[in-house]
C-alpha positions in Angstrom: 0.0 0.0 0.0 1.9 3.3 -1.2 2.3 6.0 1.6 1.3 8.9 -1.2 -2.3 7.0 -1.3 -2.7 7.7 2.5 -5.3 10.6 3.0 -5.6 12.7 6.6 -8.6 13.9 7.8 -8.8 16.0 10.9 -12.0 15.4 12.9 -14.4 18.7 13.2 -13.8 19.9 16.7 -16.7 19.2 18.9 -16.2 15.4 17.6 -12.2 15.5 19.0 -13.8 17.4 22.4 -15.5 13.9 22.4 -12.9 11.6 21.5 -11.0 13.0 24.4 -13.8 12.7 27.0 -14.0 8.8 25.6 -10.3 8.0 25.5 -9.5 9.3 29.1 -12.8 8.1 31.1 -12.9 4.8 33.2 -16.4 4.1 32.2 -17.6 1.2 34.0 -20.2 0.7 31.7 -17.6 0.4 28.4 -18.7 -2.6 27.7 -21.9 -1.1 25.1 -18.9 -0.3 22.4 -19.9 -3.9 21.8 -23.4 -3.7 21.6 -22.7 -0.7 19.2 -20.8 -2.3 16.5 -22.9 -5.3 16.7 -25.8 -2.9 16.1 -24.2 -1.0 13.4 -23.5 -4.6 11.6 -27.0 -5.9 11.7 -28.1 -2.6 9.9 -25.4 -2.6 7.3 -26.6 -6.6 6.9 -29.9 -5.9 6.7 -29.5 -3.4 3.7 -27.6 -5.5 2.1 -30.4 -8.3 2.2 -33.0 -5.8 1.6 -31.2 -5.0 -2.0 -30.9 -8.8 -2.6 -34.7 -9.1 -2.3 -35.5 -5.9 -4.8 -33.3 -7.9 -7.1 -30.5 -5.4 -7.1 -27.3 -7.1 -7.5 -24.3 -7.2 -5.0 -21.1 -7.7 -4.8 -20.1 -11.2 -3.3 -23.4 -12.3 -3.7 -22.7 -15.9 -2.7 -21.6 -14.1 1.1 -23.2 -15.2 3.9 -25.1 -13.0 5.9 -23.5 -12.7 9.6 -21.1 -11.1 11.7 -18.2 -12.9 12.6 -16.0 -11.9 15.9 -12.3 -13.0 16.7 -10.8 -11.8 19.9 -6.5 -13.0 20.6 -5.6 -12.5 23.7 -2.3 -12.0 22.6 -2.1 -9.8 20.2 -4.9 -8.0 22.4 -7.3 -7.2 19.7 -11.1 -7.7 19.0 -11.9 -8.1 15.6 -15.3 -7.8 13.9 -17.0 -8.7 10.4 -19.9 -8.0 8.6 -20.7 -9.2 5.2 -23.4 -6.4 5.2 -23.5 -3.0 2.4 -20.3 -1.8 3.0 -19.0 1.9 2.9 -17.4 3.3 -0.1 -14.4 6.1 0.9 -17.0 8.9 0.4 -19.2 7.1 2.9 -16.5 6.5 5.3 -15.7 10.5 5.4 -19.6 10.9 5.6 -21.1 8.1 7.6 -18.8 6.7 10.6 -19.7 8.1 13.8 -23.3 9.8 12.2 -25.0 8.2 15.7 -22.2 10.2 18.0 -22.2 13.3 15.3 -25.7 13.9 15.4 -25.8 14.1 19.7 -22.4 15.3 20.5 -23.8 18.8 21.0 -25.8 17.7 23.1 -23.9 15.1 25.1 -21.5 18.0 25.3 -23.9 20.7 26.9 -24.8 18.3 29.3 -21.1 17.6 30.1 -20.5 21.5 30.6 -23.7 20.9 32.8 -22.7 18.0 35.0 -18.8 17.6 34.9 -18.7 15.6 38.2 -21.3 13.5 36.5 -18.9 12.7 32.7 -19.4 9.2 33.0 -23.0 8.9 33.9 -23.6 10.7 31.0 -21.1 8.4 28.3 -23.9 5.8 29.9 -26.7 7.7 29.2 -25.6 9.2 25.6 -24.7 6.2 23.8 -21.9 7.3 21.1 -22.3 4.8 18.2 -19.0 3.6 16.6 -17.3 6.0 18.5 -17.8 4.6 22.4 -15.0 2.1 20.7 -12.6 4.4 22.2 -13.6 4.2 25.5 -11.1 0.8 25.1 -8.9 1.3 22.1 -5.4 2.6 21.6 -6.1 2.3 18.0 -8.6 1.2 15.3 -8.7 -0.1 12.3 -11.5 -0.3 10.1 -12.0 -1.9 6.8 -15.1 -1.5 4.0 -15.7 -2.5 0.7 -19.1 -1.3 -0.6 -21.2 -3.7 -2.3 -21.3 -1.4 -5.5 -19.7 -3.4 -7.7 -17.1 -0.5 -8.8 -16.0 0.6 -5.2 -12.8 -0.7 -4.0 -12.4 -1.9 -0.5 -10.5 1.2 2.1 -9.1 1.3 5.3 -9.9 3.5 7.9 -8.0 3.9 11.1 -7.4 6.5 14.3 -6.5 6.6 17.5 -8.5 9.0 18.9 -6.5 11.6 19.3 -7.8 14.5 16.8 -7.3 12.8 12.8 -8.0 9.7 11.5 -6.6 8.5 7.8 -7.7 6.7 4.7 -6.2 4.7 1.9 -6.8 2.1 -0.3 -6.5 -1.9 0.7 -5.6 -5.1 -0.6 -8.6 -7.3 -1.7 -11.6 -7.4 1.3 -15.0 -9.2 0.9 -18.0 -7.1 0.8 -18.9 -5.9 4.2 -16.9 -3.6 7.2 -14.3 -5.1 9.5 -13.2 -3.5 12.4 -9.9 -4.3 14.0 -9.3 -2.8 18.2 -6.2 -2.2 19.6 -7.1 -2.7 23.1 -5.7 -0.3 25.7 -3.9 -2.0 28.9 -6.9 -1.7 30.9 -9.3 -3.2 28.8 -8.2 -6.4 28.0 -11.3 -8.3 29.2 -12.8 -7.7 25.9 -10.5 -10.2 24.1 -11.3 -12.3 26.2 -14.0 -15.3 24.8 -16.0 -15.8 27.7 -16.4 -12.1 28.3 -16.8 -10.9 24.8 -19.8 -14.1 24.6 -21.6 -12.8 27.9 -22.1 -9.5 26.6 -23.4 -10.6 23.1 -26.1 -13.1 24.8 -26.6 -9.9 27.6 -27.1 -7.4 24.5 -27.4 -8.7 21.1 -28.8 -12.3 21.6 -31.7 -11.8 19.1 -30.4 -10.1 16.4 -31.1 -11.9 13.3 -28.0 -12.9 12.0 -25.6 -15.1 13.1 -22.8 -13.8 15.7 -19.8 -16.2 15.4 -17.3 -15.8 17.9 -14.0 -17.5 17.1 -16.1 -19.6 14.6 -18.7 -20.4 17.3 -22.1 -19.5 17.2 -23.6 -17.5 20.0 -27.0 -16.5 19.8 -28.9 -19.7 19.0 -32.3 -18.1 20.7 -34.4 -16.5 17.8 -37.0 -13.5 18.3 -39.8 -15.3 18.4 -41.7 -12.4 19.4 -41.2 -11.2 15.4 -42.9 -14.4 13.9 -46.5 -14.8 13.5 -48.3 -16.6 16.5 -49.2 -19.3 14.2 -45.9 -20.4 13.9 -44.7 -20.7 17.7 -45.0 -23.5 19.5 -46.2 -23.9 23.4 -43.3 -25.3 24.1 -40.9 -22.0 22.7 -43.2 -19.7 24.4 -42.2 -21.3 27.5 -38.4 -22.0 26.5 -37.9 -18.6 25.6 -39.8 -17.2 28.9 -37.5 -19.2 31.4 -34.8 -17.5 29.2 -35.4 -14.1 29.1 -37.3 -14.2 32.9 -34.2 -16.5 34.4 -37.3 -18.6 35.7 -37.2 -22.3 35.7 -41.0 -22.9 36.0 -43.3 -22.7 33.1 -45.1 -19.3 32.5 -49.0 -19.0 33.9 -50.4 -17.4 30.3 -48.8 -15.3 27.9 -50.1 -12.3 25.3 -48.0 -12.0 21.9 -49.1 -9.3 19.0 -48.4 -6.5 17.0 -49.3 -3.6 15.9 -49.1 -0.8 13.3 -49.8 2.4 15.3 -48.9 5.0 16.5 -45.9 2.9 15.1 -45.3 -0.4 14.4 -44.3 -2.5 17.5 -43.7 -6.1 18.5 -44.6 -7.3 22.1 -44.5 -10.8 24.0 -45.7 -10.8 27.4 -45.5 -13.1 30.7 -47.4 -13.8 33.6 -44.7 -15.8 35.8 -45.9 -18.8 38.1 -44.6 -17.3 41.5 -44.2 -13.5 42.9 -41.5 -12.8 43.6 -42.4 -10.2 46.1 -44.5 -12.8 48.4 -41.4 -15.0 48.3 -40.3 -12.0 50.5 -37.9 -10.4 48.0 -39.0 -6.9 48.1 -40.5 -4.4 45.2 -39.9 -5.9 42.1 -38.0 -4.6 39.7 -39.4 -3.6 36.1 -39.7 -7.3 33.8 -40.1 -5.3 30.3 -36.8 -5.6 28.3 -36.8 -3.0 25.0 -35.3 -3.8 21.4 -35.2 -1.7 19.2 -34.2 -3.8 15.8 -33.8 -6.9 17.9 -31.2 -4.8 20.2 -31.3 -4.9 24.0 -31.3 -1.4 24.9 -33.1 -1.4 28.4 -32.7 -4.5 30.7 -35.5 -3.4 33.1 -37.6 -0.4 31.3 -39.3 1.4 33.3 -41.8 3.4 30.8 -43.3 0.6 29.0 -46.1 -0.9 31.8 -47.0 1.3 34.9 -45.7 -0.3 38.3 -48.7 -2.0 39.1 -47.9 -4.5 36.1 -44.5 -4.9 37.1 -44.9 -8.5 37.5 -45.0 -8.8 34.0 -42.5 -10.3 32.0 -41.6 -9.7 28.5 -40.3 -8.2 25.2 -41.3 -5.0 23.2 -39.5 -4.0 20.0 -40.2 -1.5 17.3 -37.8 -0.8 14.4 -39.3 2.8 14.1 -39.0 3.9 17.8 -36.9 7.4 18.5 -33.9 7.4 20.3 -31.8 10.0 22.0 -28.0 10.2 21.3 -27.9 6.3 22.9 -29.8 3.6 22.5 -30.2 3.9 26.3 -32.4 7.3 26.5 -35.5 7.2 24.9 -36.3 10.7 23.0 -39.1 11.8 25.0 -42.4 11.7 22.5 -46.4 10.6 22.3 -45.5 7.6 20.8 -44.2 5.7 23.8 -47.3 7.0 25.9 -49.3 5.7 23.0 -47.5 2.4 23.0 -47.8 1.7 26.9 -51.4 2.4 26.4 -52.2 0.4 24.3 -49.8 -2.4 26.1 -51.7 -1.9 28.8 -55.6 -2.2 27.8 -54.1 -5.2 25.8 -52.8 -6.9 28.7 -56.0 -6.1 30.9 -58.2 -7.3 28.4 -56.5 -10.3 28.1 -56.8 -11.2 31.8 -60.5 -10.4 31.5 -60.7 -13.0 28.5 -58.5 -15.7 30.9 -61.1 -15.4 34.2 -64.1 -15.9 31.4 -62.4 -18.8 29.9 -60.7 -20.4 32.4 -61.1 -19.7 35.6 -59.4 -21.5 37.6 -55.6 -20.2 35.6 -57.2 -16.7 36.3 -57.5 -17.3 40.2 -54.1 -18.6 40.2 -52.6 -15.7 38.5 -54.4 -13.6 40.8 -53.6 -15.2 44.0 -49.7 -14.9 42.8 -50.0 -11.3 41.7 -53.4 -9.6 42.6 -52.1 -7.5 45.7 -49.6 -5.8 43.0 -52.4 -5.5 40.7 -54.8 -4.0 43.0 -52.4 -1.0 43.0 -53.8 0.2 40.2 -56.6 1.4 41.3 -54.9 5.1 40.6 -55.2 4.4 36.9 -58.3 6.1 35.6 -58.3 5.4 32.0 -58.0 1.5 33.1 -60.7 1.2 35.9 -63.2 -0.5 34.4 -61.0 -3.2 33.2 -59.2 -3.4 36.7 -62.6 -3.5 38.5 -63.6 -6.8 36.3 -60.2 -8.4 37.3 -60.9 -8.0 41.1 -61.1 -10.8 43.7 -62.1 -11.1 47.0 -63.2 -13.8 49.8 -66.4 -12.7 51.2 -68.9 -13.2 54.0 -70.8 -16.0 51.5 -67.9 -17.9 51.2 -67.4 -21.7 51.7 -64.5 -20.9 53.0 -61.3 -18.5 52.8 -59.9 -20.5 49.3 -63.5 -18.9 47.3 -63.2 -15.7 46.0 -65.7 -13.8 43.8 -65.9 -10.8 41.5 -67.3 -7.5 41.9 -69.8 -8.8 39.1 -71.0 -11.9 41.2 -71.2 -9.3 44.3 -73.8 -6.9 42.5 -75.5 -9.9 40.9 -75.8 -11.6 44.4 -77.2 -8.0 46.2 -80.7 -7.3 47.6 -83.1 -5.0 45.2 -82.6 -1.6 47.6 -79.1 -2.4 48.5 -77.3 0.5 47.2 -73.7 0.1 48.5 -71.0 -2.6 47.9 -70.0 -3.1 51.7 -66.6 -4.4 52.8 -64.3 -4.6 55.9 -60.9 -5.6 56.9 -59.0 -7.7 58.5 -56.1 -10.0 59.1 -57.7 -13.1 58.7 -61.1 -14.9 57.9 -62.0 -15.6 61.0 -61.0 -11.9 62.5 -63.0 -10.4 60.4 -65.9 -13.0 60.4 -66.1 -12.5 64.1 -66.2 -8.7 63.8 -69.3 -7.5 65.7 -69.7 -4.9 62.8 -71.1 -8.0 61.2 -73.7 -8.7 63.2 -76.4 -6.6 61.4 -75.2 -7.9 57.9 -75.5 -11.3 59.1 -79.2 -10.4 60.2 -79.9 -8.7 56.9 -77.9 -11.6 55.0 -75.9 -8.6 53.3 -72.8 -9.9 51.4 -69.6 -8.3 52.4 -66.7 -8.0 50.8 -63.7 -9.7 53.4 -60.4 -7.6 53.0 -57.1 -9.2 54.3 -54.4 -6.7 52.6 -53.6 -3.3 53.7 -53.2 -2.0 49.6 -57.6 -2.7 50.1 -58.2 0.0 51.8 -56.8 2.0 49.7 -58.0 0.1 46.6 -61.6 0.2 47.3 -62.1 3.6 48.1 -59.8 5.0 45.4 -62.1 3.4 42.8 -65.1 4.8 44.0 -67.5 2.7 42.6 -68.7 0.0 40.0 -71.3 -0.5 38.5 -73.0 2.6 40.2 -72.5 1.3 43.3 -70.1 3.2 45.6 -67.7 1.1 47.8 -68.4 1.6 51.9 -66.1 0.0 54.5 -69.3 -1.9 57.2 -67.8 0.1 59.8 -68.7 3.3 58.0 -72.5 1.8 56.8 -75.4 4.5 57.5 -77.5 2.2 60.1 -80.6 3.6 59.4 -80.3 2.4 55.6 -79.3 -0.9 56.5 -82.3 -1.2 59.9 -84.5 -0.4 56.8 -83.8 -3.7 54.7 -85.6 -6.1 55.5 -84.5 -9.0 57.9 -84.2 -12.6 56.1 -83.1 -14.5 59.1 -85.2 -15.8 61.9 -85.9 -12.8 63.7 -85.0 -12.8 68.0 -87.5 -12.1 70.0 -86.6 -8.5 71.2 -85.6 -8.2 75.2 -87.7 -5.6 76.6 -85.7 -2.4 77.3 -86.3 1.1 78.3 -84.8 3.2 75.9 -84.4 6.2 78.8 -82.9 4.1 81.6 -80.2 2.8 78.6 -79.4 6.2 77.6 -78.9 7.2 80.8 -76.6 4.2 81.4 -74.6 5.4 78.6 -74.3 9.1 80.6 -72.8 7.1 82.8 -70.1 4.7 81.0 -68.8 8.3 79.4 -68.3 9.8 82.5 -66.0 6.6 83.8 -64.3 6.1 80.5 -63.6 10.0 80.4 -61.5 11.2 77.6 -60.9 7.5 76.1 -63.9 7.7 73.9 -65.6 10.0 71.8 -69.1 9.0 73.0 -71.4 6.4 74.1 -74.2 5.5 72.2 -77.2 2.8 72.0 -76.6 0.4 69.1 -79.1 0.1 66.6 -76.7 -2.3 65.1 -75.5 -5.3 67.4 -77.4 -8.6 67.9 -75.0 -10.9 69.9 -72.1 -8.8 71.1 -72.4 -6.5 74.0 -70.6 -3.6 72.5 -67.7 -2.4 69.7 -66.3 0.8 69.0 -67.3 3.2 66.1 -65.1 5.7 64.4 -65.8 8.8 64.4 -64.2 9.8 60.9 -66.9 9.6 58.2 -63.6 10.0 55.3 -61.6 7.1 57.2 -62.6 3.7 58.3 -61.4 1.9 61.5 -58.5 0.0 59.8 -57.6 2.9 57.3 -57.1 5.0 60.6 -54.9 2.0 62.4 -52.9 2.4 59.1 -52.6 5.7 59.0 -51.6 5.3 62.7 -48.7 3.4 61.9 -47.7 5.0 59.5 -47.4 8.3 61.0 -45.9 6.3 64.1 -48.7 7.3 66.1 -48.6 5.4 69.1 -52.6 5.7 70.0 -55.4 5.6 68.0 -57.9 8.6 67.8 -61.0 8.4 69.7 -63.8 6.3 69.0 -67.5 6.0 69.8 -68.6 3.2 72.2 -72.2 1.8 71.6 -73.5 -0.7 73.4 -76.3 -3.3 73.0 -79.4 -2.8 75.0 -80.5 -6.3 74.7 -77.4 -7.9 75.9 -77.6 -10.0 79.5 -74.3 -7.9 80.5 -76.1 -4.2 79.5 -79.4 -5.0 81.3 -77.6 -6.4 84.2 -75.4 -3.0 84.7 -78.3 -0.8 83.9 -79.9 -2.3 87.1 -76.9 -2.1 89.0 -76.9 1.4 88.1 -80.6 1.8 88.7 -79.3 0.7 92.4 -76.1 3.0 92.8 -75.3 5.1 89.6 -71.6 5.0 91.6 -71.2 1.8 92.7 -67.4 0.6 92.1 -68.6 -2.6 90.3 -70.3 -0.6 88.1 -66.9 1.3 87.0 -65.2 -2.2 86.9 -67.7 -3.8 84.2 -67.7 -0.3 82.5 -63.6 -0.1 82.5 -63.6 -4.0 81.6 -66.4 -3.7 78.4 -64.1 -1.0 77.1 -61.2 -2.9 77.4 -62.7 -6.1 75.4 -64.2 -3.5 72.6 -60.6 -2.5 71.6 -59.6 -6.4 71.8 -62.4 -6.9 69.3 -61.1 -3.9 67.6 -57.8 -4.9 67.3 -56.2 -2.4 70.0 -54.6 -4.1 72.7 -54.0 -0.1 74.4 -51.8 -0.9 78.0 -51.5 -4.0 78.4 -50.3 -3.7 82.3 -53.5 -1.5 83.2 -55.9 -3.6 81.5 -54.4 -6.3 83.2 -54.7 -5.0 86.6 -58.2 -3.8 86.2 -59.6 -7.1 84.9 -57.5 -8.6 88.1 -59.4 -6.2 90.0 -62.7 -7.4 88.4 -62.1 -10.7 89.0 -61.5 -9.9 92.7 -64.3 -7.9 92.9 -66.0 -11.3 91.2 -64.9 -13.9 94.1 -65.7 -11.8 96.8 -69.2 -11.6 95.8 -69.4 -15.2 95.0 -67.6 -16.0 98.3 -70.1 -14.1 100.5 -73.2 -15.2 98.7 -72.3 -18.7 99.8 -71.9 -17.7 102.9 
């Protein structure tokens, strides 16, 4: 090769500015110069195929399409080849470094910005062929077009402000590009390493990768090929691959579509969550391609959080990028696109609980508490309110759950309110004495044993017309005015003035630990409970509230009591004998003490244990002299 056919080129100046921000950083994320020349050989590949298939000929037509790595540890190189279109010299003056050139303004401005933040940013502004100086002393790169009357050139820089170009010997159609590695980047001829990061980036590009003559990514894109054609049995191979899962996927939803834009997405329901296993907030499952390229592991601003379970693929050849492949341009497309994802996904889960049932109520008991978050999302409410579960008071047991649909389906004629309450368990909240008049009435009511419920419920306001109301919040009156379907008990005779007076009397010895004391036109077999007295909050919203304000007591509540119980007659006589008779205080102390049990409040535990100590003294005594 003759020295006078060498030409220099200096590099325009912001592109050196970069150069010299690459070549001196310690970038721990270097690795992506990589994923970049891998990228920019599928392109040139695919327009090379695309002018086979309008008939246009080639140059080396007989070529195989692929890329073909070679990495020698001891000559420290990486080495990689294309039989794609090629570049012509004209097109290597014009073309190389067009991804870096067309954001290093703005990667720059941002550097002037953030200059204790440099290598953040190299992450977050991709820089095309150019990041291959974050590792190379010097590169070589070699193109022949695949116009038949271009000859093959050679490219080559190192960095550091020019770069030169002169003719070669004989090359094959297609771009090779030869790194010199630096000292501190000698990983990347390394096999192993250099094998890692195609499966981690570049795994589904659609032509082979050959490393050393080997293979690597054996895994097609089966999210690109029609439904038709994919077997059960790749859906789930390719799921335990992409989700590192070794259990079988629960359902799966795979289309495309053609706008805004066109996109590709495959989409997973794991078996197992992995936050009930105790592992914390998941992290994002949706991995982005664009052009069969990995360019976000976990993105964030394809599903909103509440899918996050999700597992899957979404890739568009015509979606926007910033400077990298890593920063998506912001747009209405990608709005568009998670929009759509979305009322997809949704409306495939409403298709699985019609069909199949019993895959639905597995996929919920795995991942309904996460999905219940999205209550918040207005424009999917509807669809979120079909998909709802819950164990209720007309349950066989704690394993049936029912829909909203079945709830409304299942109410009285006048009932105008779906009516739910919380708890830890079944049986806490079945033994609620809040209960008592829905059990009379033979009102269905919703059983709630997760916190996220409360907030759930509430936040969606209604469905089907029919506004969501915690039990402990129900207007009495409405519910007194439905009509009993149970055996009705024969009422204890009571006078209404000698109870209210009683319950004068219970507020004055409770003092400031309740609100009020009220007759209950509510309870049928328990002697009392306590009310709240926030009509925006019910009893376990406040205890949540509580705890998570770090509130140590909870705010005052309303006492009633129930007129027909043996306990309430019995004090209203004692009172009717000695308004202030100790005793009296005792069972009034002792009833308020086993209402916040009920409740859930355990409030001292060393005072309520002396008093009932005291009670039960009070207790023997008596017994003691009446057998004497």
């Amino acid at each position: 090769m003759a020295e006078t056919s060498t030409q220099t080129f200096e590099f325009k100046a912001e592109i050196q500015q970069l150069l010299h921000i690459l070549s001196h950083s310690l970038y721990t994320h270097r690795e992506i110069f990589i994923r970049e020349l891998i990228s920019n050989a599928a392109d040139a590949l695919d327009k090379a195929r695309f002018k086979t298939i309008k008939g246009e000929p080639i140059v080396d037509s007989d070529l195989e399409f692929a890329i073909w790595i070679d990495v020698d540890e001891s000559k420290k190189t990486f080495t990689i080849r294309d039989s794609g279109i090629g570049m012509s010299q004209e097109e290597l003056v014009k073309n190389i470094g067009t991804i870096a050139h067309s954001g290093t303004s703005e990667f720059l401005k941002q550097m002037a910005v953030q200059q204790d933040a440099g290598l953040n940013l190299i992450g977050r502004f991709g820089v095309g062929f150019y990041s291959v100086f974050m590792v190379a002393e010097r590169v070589e790169l070699t193109s022949r077009s695949a116009e038949a009357a271009q000859p093959a050139h050679v490219w080559s820089s190192d960095g550091q402000g020019a770069y030169d170009i002169q003719p070669a010997d004989e090359a094959p159609r297609g771009t090779t590009v030869k790194v010199f590695l630096r000292e501190d980047a000698q990983e990347f001829c390394q096999k192993q390493r250099v094998e890692s990061l195609i499966k981690k980036y570049s795994n589904f590009v659609p032509f082979p990768i050959r490393v050393n003559g080997e293979q690597i990514n054996k895994i097609s894109a089966i999210w690109r090929e029609p439904k038709a054609q994919v077997s059960e049995e790749q859906y789930n191979e390719f799921f335990k691959f992409i989700a590192v899962e070794s259990e079988n996927p629960l359902t799966w939803l795979h289309f495309s579509a053609d706008a805004p834009i066109q996109f590709h997405a495959l989409l997973f329901v794991p078996s197992s969550s992995r936050e009930s296993l105790g592992f914390g907030h998941d992290e994002e499952g949706m991995q982005l391609f664009v052009r069969r390229v990995l360019v976000d592991h976990h993105a964030k601003d394809i599903l909103p959080d509440y899918l996050r379970f999700v597992r899957g693929v979404l890739d568009s050849d015509d979606l926007p990028l910033n400077i990298s492949r890593e920063t998506l341009q912001e747009n209405p497309h990608l709005l568009k696109i998670k929009n759509t994802l979305v009322a997809k996904f949704l409306s495939h889960l409403q298709e699985l609980a019609r069909t199949d049932e019993a895959k639905y109520l597995e996929i919920w008991r795995q991942h309904g508490r996460v999905l219940k978050e999205g209550y918040a999302d207005f424009t999917q409410r509807e669809k979120l309110a079909e998909l709802l579960r819950f164990n209720s008071s007309k349950s066989a047991d704690e394993k049936e759950l029912i829909s909203l649909q079945t709830y409304v389906e299942r109410m009285p004629e006048k009932q105008a309110e779906i009516y739910y309450l919380s708890g830890p368990t079944r049986e806490t909240v079945s033994r609620n004495p809040i209960l008592e008049i829905f059990k009379a009435k033979e009102i269905e009511v919703l059983y709630c044993y997760e916190p996220i419920d409360e907030f759930a419920l509430p936040g969606m306001m209604e469905y089907k017309g029919k506004k969501f109301k915690s039990a402990d919040q129900a207007d009495v009156k409405t519910l007194n005015d439905l009509p009993d379907k149970t055996a009705e008990k024969p009422a204890a005779d009571y006078d209404k003035k000698d109870m209210d007076r009683l319950a004068r009397r219970i507020k004055d010895i409770l003092g400031d630990k309740v609100e009020d004391v009220r007759v209950s036109e509510r309870l049928v077999d328990s002697p009392a409970l306590l009310v709240g007295t926030d009509s925006f909050m019910s009893s376990q919203m406040q205890r949540i509230m509580m705890h998570m304000q770090h509130q140590v007591e909870l705010p005052k509540r309303n006492l009633e009591i129930n007129p027909r119980h043996p306990l309430l007659r019995n004090m209203e006589q004692i009172y009717r004998q000695d308004p202030q008779d100790p005793f009296l205080t005792q069972l009034a102390l002792r009833l308020f003490d086993s209402a916040q049990w009920v409740d859930g409040y355990v409030g001292d535990p060393l005072a309520t244990a002396t008093g009932l100590q005291e009670l039960l003294q009070q207790v023997a005594d008596m017994y003691v002299k009446r057998g004497k």
